[in-house]
Structure formats: C-alpha cells, structure tokens
C-alpha atoms as an extended CHARMM CRD file, in Angstrom:
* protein
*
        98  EXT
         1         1  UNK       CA              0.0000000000        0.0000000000        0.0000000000  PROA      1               0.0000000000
         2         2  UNK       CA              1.5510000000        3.2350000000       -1.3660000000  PROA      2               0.0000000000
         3         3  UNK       CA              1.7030000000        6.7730000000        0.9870000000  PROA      3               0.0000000000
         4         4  UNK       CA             -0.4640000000        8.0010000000       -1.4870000000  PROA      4               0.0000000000
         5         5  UNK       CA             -3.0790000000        6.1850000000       -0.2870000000  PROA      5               0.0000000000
         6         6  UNK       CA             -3.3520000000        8.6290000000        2.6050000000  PROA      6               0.0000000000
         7         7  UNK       CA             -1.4620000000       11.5250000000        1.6960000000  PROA      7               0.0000000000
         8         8  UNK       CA             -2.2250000000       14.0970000000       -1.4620000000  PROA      8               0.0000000000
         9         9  UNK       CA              1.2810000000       15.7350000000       -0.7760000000  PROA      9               0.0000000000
        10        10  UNK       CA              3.5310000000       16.8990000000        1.4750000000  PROA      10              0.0000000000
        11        11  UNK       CA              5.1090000000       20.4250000000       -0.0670000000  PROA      11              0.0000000000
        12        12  UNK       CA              7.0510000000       23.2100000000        1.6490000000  PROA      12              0.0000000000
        13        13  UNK       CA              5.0580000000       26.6960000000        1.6040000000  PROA      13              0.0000000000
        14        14  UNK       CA              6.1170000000       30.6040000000        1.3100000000  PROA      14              0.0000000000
        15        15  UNK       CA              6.9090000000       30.5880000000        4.8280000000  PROA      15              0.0000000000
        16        16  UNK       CA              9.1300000000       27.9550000000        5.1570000000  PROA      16              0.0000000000
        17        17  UNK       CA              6.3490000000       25.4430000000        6.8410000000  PROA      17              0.0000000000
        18        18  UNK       CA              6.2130000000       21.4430000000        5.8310000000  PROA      18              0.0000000000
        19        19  UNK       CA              2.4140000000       21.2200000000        4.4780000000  PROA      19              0.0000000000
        20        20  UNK       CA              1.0730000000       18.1060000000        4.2870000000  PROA      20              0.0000000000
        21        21  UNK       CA             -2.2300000000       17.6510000000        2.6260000000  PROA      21              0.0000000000
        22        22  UNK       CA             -4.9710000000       14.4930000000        3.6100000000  PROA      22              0.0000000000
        23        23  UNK       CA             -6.6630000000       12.1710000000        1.3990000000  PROA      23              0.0000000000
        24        24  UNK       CA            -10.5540000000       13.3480000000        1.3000000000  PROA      24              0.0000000000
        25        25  UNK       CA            -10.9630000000        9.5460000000        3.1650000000  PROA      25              0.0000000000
        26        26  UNK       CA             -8.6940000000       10.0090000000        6.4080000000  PROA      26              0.0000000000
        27        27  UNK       CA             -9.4190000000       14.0750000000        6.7760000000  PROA      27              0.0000000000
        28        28  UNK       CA            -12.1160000000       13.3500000000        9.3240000000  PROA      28              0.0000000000
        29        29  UNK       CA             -9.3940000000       12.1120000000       11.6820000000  PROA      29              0.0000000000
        30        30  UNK       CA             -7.6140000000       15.5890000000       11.5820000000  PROA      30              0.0000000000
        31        31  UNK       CA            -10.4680000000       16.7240000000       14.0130000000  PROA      31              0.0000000000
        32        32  UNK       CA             -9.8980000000       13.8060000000       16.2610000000  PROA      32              0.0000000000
        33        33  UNK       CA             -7.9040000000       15.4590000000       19.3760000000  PROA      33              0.0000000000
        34        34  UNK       CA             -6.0840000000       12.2710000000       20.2730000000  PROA      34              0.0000000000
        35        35  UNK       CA             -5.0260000000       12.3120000000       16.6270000000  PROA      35              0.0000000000
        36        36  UNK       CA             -3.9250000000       16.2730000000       16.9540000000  PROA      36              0.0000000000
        37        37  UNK       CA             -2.1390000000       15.5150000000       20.3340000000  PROA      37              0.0000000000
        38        38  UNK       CA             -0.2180000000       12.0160000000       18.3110000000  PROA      38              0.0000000000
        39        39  UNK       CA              0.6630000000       14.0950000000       15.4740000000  PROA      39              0.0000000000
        40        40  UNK       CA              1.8300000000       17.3130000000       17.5650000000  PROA      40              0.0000000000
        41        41  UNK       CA              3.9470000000       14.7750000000       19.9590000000  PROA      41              0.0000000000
        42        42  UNK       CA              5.2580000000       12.5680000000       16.6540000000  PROA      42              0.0000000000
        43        43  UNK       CA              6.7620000000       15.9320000000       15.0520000000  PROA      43              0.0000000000
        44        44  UNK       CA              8.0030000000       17.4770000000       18.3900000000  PROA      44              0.0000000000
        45        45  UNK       CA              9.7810000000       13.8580000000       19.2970000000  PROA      45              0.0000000000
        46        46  UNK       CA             11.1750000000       13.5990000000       15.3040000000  PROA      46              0.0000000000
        47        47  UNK       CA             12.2090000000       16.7720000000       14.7220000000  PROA      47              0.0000000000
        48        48  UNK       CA             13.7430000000       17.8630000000       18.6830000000  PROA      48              0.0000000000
        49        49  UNK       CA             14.8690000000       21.2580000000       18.3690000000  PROA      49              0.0000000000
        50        50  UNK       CA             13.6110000000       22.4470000000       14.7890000000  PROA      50              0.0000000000
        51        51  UNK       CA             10.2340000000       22.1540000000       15.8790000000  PROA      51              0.0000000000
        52        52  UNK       CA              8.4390000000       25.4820000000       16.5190000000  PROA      52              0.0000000000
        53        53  UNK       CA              4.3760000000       24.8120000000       16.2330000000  PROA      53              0.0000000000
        54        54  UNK       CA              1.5020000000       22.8810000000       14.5010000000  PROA      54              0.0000000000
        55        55  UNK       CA             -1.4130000000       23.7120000000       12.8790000000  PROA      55              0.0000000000
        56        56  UNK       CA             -4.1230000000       21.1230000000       11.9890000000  PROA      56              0.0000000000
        57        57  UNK       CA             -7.1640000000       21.9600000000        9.4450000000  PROA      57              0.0000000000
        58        58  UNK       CA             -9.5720000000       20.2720000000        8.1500000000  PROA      58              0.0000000000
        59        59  UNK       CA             -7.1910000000       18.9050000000        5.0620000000  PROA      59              0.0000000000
        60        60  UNK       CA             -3.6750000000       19.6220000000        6.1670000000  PROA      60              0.0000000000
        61        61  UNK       CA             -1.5510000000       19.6230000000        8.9120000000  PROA      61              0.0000000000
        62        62  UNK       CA              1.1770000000       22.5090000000        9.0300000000  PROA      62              0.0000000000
        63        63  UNK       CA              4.6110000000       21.9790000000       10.8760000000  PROA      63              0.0000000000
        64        64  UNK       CA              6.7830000000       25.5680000000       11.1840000000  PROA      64              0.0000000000
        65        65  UNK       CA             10.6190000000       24.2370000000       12.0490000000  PROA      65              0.0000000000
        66        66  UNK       CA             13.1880000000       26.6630000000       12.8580000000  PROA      66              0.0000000000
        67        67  UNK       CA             14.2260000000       28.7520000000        9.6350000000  PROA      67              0.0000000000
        68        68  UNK       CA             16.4730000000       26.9390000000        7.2140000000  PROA      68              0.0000000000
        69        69  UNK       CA             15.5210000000       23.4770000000        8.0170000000  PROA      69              0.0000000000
        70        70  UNK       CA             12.3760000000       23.4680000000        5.7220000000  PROA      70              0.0000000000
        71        71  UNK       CA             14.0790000000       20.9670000000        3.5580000000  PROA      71              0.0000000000
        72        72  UNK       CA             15.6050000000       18.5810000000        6.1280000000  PROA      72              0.0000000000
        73        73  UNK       CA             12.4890000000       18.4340000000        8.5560000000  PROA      73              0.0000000000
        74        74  UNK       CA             10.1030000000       17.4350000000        5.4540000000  PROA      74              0.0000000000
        75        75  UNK       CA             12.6730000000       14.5380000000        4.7030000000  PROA      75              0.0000000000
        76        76  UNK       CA             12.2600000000       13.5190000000        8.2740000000  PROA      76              0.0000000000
        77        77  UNK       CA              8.3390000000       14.3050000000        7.9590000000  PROA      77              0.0000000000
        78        78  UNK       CA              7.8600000000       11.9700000000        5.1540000000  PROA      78              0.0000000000
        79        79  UNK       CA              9.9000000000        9.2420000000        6.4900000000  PROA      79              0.0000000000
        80        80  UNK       CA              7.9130000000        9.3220000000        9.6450000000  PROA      80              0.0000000000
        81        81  UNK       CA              4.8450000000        8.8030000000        7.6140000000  PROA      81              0.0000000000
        82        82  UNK       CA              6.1350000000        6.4140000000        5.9320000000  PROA      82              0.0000000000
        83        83  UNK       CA              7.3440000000        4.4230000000        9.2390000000  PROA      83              0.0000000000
        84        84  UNK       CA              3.6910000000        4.7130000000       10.7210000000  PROA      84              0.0000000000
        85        85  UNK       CA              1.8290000000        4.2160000000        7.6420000000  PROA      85              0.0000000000
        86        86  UNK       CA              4.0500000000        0.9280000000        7.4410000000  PROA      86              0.0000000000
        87        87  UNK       CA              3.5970000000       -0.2120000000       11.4830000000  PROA      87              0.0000000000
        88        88  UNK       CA             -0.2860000000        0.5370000000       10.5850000000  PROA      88              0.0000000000
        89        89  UNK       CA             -0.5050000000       -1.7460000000        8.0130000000  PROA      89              0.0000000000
        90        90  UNK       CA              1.1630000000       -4.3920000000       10.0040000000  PROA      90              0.0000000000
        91        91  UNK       CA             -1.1250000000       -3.7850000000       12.7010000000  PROA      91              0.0000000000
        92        92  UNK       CA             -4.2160000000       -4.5780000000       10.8000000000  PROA      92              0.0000000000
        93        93  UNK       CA             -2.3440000000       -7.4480000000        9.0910000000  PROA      93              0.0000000000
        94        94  UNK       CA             -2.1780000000       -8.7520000000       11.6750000000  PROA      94              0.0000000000
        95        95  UNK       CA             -5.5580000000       -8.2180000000       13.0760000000  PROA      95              0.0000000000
        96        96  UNK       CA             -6.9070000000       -9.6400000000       10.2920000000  PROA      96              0.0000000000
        97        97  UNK       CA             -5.2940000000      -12.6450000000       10.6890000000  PROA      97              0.0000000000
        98        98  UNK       CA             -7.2390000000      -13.7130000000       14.1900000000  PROA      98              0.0000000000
C-alpha cells in the first residue's frame, strides 16, 4: 500500500512550513484530538529542536521548524509517515489474521 493512499502531498510553503495535505478519506481524523495531540507529539519527538508549532485543518496539517531546516524536517516528515503508515498496516495485518 503506497503513501499516497493517505497523503495528497507533502510540499514546503512561502513561509518555510512542511504542508502536508490528507486524502478526502482520512481528513475526518484531523479533528480527532487524540489524533492532533499524536501528530503534535510525533513531530516534536522527530524533529527535537527544529520544531516550533503545529497547525491542523480540516485537510492539512502545518509543521513551522526553525528557519532553514524546511528541507531537512520534510525529509524527516515523510519518512515518519512512511514508518507509521508501514507499522499501521502491520497492525491490521495482523488483526486480520485472528
């Protein structure tokens, strides 16, 4: 199952934040708090002291990192995806099999 199952894209704006933009599917979770309060702890414990805020919306999910890591912090952004979308999968692999 490809990222792109989930994710539209994940693009750097004019102000230097990591935008990543939710599949019409999985934007209902965006208004979840537990998933705010995952997603805000994921990117604070990934990207340590680059982190400045998040911003959640109804279709994306803003990270601002310190200026000048724009680049490097959507690397680690998208691997982090990619590392839960993959332990996700397993989990309901998984499930499915009991």
């Amino acid at each position: 199952m490809e990222q792109s199952m989930f994710i539209k894209s994940i693009t750097i704006d004019e102000q230097e934040r990591i935008v990543v933009a939710i599949q019409e599917n999985f934007q209902n979770y965006l208004q979840d708090e537990q998933a705010k309060k995952m997603l805000r702890e994921t990117a604070m414990n990934a990207l340590n002291e680059n982190f400045v805020q998040l911003e959640v919306s109804k279709t994306t999910f803003r990270v601002t990192v310190q200026p000048g890591t724009s680049e490097a912090s959507k690397t680690i952004i998208e691997n982090e995806i990619a590392k839960a979308i993959e332990m996700a999968l397993m989990f309901m692999s998984q499930f499915g099999q009991k």
